[in-house]
ZAZA-488152 format. One record per residue (C-alpha): x, y, z; residue number from 0. Coordinates in steps of 0.1 Angstrom, whole numbers, plus 2048, in hexadecimal, padded with zeros to 3 digits. Layout:
% residues N
+------+-------+-----+------+
| east | north |  up | resi |
+------+-------+-----+------+
|    X |     Y |   Z |  NUM |
...
+------+-------+-----+------+
END
This chain:
% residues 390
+------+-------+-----+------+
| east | north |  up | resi |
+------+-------+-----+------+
|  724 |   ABC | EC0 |    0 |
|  73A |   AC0 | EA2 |    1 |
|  72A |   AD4 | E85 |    2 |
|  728 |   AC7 | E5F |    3 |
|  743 |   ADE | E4B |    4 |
|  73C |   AE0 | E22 |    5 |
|  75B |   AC9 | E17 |    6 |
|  74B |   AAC | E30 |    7 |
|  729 |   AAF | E20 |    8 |
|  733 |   AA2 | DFD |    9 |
|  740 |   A7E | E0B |   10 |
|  725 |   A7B | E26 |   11 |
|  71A |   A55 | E27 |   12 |
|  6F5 |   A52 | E27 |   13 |
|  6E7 |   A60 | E48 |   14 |
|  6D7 |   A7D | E5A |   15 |
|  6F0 |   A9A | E6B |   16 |
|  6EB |   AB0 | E86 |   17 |
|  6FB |   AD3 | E7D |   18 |
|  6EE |   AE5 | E9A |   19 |
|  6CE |   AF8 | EA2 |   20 |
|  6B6 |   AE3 | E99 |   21 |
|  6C9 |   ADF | E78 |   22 |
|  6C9 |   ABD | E69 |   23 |
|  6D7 |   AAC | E41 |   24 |
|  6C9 |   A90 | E35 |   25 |
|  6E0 |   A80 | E1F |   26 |
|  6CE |   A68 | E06 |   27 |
|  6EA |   A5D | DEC |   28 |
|  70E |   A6C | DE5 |   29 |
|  70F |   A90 | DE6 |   30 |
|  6EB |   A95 | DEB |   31 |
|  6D0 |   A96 | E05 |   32 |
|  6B4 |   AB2 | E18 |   33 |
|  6BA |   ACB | E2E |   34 |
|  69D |   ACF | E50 |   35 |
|  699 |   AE5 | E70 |   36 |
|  68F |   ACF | E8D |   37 |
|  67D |   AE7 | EA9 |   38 |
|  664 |   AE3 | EC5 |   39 |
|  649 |   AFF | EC8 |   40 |
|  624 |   AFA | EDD |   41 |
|  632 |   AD6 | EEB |   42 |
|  633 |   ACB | EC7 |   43 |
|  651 |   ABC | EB3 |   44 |
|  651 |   AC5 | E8C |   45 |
|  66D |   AC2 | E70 |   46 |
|  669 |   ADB | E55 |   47 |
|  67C |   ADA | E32 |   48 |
|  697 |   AF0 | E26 |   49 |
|  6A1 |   AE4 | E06 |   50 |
|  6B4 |   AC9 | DF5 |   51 |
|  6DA |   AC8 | DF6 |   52 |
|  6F1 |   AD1 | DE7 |   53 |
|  6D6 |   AEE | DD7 |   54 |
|  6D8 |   AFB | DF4 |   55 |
|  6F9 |   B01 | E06 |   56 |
|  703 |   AFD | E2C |   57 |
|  707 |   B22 | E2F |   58 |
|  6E3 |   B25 | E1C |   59 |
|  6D6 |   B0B | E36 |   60 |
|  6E6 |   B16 | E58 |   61 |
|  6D9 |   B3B | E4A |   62 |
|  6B1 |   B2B | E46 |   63 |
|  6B2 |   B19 | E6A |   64 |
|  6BC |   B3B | E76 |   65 |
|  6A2 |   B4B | E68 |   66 |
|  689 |   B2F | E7C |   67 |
|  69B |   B33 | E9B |   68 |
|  693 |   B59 | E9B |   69 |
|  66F |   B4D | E93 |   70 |
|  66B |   B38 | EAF |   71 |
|  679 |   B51 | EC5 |   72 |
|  658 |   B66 | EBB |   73 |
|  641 |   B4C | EC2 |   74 |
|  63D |   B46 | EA0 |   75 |
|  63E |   B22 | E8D |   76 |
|  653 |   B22 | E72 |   77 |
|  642 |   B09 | E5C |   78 |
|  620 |   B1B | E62 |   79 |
|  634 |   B3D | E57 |   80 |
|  640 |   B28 | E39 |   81 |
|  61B |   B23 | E2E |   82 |
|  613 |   B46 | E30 |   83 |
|  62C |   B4E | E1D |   84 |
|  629 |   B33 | DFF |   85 |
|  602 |   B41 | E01 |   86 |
|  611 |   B64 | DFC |   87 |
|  620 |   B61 | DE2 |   88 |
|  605 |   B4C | DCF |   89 |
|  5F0 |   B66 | DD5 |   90 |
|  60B |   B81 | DC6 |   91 |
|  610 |   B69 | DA8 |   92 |
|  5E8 |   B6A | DA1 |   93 |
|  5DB |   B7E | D84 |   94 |
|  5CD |   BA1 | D89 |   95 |
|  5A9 |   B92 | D7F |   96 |
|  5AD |   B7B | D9B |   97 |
|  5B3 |   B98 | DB9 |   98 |
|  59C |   BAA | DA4 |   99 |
|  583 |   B93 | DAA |  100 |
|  58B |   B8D | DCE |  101 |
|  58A |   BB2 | DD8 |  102 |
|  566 |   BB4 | DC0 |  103 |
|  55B |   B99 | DD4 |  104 |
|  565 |   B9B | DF9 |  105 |
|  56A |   BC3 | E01 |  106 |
|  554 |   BD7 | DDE |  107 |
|  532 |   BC2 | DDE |  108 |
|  522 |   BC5 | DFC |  109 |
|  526 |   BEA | DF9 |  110 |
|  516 |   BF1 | DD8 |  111 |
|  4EF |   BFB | DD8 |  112 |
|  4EE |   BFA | DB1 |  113 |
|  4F0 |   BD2 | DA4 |  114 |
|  503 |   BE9 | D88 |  115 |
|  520 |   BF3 | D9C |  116 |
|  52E |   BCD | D9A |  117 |
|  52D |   BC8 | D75 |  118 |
|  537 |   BEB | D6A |  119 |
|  550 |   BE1 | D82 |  120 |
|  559 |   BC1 | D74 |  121 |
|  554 |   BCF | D4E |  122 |
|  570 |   BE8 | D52 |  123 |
|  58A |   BD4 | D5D |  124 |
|  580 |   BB8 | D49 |  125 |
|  583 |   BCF | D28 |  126 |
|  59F |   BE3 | D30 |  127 |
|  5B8 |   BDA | D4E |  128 |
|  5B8 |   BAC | D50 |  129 |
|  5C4 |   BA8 | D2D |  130 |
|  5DE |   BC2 | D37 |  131 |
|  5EA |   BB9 | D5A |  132 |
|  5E1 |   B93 | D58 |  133 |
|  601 |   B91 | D42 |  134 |
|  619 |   B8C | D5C |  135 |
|  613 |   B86 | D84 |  136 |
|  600 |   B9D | D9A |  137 |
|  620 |   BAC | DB0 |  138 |
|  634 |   BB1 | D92 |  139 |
|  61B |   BCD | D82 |  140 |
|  629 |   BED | D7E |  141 |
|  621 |   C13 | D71 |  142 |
|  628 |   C0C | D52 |  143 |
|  610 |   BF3 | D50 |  144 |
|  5F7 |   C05 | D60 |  145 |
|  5FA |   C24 | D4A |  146 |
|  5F7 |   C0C | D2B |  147 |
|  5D6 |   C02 | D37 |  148 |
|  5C7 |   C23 | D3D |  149 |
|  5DB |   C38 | D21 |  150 |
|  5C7 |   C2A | D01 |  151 |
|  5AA |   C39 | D13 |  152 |
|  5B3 |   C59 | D28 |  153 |
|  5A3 |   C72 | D11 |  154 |
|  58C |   C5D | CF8 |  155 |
|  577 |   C50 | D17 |  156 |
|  585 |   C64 | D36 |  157 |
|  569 |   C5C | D4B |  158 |
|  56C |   C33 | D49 |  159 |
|  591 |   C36 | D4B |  160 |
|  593 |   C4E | D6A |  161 |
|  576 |   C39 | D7D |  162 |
|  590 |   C1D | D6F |  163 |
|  5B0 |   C2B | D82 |  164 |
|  59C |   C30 | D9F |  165 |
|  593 |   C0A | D9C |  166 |
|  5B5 |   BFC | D99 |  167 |
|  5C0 |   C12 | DB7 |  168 |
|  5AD |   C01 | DCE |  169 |
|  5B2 |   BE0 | DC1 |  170 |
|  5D5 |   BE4 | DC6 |  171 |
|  5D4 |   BF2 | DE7 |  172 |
|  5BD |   BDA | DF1 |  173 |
|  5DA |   BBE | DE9 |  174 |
|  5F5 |   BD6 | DF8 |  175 |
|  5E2 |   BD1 | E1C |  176 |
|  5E0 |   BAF | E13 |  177 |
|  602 |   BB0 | E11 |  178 |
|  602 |   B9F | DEA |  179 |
|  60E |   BC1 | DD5 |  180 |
|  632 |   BCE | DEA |  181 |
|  638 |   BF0 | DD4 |  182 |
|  62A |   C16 | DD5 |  183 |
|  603 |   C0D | DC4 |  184 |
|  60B |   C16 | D9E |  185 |
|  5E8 |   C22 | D9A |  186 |
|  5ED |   C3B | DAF |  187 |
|  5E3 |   C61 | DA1 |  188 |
|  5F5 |   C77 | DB6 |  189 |
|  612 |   C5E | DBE |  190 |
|  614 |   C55 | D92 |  191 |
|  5FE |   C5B | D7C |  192 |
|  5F8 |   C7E | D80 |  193 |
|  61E |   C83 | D77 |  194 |
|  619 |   C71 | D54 |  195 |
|  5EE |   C73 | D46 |  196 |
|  5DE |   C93 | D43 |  197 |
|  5C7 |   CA0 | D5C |  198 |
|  5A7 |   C8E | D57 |  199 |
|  58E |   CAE | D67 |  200 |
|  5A1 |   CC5 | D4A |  201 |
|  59B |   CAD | D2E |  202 |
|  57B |   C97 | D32 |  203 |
|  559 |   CA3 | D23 |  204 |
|  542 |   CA7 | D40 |  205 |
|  521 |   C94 | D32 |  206 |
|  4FF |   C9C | D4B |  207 |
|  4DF |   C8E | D49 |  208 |
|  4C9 |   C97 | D36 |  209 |
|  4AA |   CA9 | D4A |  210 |
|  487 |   CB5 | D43 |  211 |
|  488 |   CD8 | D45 |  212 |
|  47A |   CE6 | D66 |  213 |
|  45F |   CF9 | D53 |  214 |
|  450 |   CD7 | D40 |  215 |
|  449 |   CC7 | D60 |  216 |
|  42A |   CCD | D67 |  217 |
|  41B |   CC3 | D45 |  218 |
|  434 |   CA3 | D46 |  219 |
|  425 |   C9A | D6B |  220 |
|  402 |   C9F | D5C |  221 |
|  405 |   C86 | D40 |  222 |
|  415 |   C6E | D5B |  223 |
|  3F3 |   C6C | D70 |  224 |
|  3E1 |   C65 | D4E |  225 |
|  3F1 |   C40 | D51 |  226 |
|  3E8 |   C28 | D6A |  227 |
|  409 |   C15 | D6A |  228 |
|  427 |   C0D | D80 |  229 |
|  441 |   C1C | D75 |  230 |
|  42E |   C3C | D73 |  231 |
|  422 |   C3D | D95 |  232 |
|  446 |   C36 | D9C |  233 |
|  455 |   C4F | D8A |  234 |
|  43A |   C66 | D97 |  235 |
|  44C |   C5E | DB9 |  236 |
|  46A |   C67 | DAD |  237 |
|  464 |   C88 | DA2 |  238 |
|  451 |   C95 | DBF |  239 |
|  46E |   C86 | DDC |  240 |
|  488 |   C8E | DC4 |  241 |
|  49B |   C6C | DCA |  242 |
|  4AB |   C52 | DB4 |  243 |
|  49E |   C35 | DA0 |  244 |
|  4AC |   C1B | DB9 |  245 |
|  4A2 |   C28 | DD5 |  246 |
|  47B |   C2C | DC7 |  247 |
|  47D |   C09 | DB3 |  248 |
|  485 |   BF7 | DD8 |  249 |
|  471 |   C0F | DF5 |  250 |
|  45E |   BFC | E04 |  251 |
|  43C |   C01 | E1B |  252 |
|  44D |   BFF | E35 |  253 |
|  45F |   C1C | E31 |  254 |
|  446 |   C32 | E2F |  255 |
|  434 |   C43 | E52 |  256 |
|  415 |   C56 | E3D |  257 |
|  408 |   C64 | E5F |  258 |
|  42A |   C74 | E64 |  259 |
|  430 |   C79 | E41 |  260 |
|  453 |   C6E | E40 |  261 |
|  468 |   C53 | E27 |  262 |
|  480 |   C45 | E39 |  263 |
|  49C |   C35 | E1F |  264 |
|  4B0 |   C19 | E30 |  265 |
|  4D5 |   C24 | E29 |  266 |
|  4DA |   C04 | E14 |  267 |
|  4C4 |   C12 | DFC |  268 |
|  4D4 |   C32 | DFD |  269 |
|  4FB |   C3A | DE3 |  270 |
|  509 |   C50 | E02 |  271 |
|  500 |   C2C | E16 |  272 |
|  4EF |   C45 | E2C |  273 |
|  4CA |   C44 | E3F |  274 |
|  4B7 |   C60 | E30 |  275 |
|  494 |   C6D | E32 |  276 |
|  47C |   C7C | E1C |  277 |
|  45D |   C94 | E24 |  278 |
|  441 |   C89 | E16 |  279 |
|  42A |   C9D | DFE |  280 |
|  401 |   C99 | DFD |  281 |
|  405 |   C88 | DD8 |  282 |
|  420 |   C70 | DE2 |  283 |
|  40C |   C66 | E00 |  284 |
|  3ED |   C5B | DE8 |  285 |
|  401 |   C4F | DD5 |  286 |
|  410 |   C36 | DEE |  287 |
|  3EC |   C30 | DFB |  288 |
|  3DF |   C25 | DD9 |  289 |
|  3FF |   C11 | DD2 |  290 |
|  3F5 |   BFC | DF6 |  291 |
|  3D0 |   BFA | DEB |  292 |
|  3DE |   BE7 | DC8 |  293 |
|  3F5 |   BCC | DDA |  294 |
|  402 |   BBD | DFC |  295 |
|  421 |   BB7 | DEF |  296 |
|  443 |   BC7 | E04 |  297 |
|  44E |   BDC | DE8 |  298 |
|  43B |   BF9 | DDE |  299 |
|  43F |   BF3 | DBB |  300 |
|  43C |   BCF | DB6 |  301 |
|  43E |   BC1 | D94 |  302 |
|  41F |   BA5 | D95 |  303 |
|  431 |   B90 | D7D |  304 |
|  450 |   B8C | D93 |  305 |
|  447 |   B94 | DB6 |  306 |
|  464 |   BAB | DB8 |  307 |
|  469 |   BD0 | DB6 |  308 |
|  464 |   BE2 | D94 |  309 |
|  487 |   BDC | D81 |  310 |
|  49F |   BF4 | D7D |  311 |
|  494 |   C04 | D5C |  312 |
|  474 |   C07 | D5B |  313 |
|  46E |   C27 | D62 |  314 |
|  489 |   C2E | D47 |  315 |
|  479 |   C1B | D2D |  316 |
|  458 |   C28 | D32 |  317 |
|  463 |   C4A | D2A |  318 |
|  476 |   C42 | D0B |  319 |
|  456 |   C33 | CFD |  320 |
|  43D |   C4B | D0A |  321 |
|  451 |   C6A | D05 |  322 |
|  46A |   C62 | CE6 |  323 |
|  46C |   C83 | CDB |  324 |
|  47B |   C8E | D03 |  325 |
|  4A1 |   C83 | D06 |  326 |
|  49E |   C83 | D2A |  327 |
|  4A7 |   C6A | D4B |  328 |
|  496 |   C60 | D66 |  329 |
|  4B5 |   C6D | D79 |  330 |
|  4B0 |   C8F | D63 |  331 |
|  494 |   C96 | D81 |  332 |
|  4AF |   C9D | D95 |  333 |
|  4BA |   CB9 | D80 |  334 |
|  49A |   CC9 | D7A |  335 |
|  48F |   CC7 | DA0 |  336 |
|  4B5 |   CD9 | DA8 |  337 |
|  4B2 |   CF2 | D8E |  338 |
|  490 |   CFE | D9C |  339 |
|  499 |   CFF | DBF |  340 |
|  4B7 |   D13 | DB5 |  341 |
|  4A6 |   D2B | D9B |  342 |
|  488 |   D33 | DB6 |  343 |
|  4A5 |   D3E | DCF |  344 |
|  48F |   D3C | DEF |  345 |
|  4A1 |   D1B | DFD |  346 |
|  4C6 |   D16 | E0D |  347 |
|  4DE |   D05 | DF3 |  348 |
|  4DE |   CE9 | E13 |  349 |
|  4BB |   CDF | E16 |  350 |
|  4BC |   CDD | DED |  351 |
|  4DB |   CC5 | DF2 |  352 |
|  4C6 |   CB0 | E0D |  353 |
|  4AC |   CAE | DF7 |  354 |
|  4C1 |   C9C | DDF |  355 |
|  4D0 |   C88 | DFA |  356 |
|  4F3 |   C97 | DEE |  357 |
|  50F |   C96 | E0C |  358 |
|  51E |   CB9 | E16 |  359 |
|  540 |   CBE | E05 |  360 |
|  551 |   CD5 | E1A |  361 |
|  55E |   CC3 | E3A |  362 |
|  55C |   CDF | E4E |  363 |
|  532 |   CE3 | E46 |  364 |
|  532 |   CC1 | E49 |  365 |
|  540 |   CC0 | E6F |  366 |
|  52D |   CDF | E7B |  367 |
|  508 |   CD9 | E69 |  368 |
|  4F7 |   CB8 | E7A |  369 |
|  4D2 |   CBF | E6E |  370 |
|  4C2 |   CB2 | E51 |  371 |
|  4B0 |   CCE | E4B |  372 |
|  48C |   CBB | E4C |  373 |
|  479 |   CD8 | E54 |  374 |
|  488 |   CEE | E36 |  375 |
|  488 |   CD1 | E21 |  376 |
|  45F |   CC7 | E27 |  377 |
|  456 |   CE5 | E1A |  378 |
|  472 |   CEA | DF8 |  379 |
|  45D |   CCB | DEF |  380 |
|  43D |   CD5 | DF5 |  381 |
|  443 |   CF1 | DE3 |  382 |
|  451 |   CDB | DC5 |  383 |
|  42E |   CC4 | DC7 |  384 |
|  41E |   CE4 | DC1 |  385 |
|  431 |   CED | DA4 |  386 |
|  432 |   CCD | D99 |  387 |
|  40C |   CC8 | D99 |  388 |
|  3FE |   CE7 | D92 |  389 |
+------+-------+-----+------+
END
């Protein structure tokens, strides 16, 4: 078989030409026509595209059918490799919002305990980074553009930026698997952007929550049991196990082995996303007992009006207008239990930490301790309900 040569093409009468594996031109009118690969693969003929001639030269052409031959030799189709690769690059030519959303939506939400977590999520990068890094397609971001959406903020709100950075990291490594970002990840702190912003650790205002003094909390637990309403009973709860408004808002019955005196708190409900358990005290046992002789609903604290658990503020709102003159948080608790247990210095810094359901930090403890310290822990918060409640 004689192969086409580029002089011959222009003055091709109207026709289809066999250039050799499996490429074919099409000529339509003088001078122009379509180039295809003609190849066989699973016992099935097909005839895929390469582009309209002259646009695309001989050499151009006999180069693309080539590239299919090599293809086929893998096993692999070339007009299904084509489509992978047109989808590719649509999805490198999306917006940031749009992988954004994708990596919110498919990897982030099924993780989060907090409803929050989403829309603080979705706040951030809706406020500071899409009307930044929507300006041009998704693989063509840079460092530059990431510093100019973190820079404006780096030392006037440290903490939203840095949680930002962290953000955009993963959403770019997230499309880097995927295989729709190609370069180093530009929001990378050790790789970039340590080298150009300040250290955020040396420069951000470290802002706690505010905390009832450990001293105050008996007379503060006193006026609680004065009020025979939910959120009190609940934030009662919260004090004496020590754990966090989520986890008390959605325990449920269930959980809860009185003749064992053990809370069991599914790990879904937990931030560490692990199972943890919680000894149980005399008080918080009545006061689970009273809570099933008020209602047969799942949740322990059931808002009658809705069915559902106590909302996510109430115990919140309840002390800013009850206690206006205390700038506390519910999550304050936390504090005052720590700095009690620390100040009495008869427990191990662990079993305080397991209280708090906080993970150990050094790897090494972490590898080598595999209690929970339940034992320990049963009686640093007996010995808080007896502080508490004297």
């Amino acid at each position: 078989m004689k192969k086409l040569n580029a002089k011959q093409l222009l003055v091709l009468p109207i026709g289809k030409y066999h250039d050799g594996n499996g490429l074919y031109l099409s000529i339509n009118s003088s001078g122009k026509g379509k180039w295809s690969f003609r190849y066989r693969i699973n016992k099935k003929s097909r005839e895929m595209g390469l582009g309209s001639f002259p646009d695309v030269s001989l050499f151009q052409a006999r180069q693309h059918a080539l590239s299919n031959k090599q293809l086929l030799g893998k096993k692999i189709d070339p007009i299904d490799e084509k489509n992978r690769a047109q989808i590719l690059r649509q999805q490198q030519n999306k917006k940031f919002s749009d992988i954004a959303d994708i990596y919110i939506s498919t990897k982030k939400k099924d993780e989060w305990t907090n409803p929050k977590s989403e829309q603080q999520w979705r706040n951030t990068i809706a406020t500071y980074a899409s009307p930044i890094l929507d300006r041009k397609p998704f693989i063509d971001i840079n460092n530059d553009d990431i510093v100019e959406v973190l820079l404006p903020i780096w030392t006037t709100k440290t903490e939203t930026a840095r949680r930002l950075q962290q953000r955009l990291f993963r959403i770019i490594t997230f499309a880097k698997v995927k295989k729709w970002y190609l370069k180093e990840n530009p929001a990378s702190w050790h790789e970039h952007l340590y080298h150009i912003l300040p250290n955020p650790f040396k420069i951000r205002k470290v802002k706690h929550h505010p905390y009832l003094i450990h001293d105050n909390i008996s007379k503060f637990y006193i006026e609680l049991c004065e009020l025979n309403l939910l959120s009190t009973y609940a934030l009662r709860l919260l004090i004496l196990t020590i754990t966090r408004t989520s986890e008390v808002i959605k325990s449920k019955f269930e959980q809860f082995d009185l003749d064992k005196k053990i809370w069991t708190l599914p790990y879904y409900n937990m931030k560490s996303r692990k199972e943890h358990t919680v000894p149980l005290s005399n008080e918080v046992i009545s006061i689970i007992e009273l809570m099933r002789k008020k209602h047969n609903h799942d949740y322990v604290f059931t808002n009658p009006a809705t069915g559902r658990h106590i909302s996510n503020g109430a115990m919140l709102v309840f002390i800013k207008k009850r206690f206006p003159h205390l700038k506390i948080t519910v999550h304050g608790f936390r504090a005052t239990f720590r700095t009690w247990a620390e100040e009495t210095g008869n427990y191990s810094h662990h079993a305080i930490e397991f209280c708090l359901a906080h993970e150990l930090t050094n790897k090494v403890e972490k590898a080598y301790l595999r209690s929970n310290l339940i034992e320990q822990r049963t009686v640093i918060l007996k010995d808080w309900e007896k502080y508490v409640i004297n």
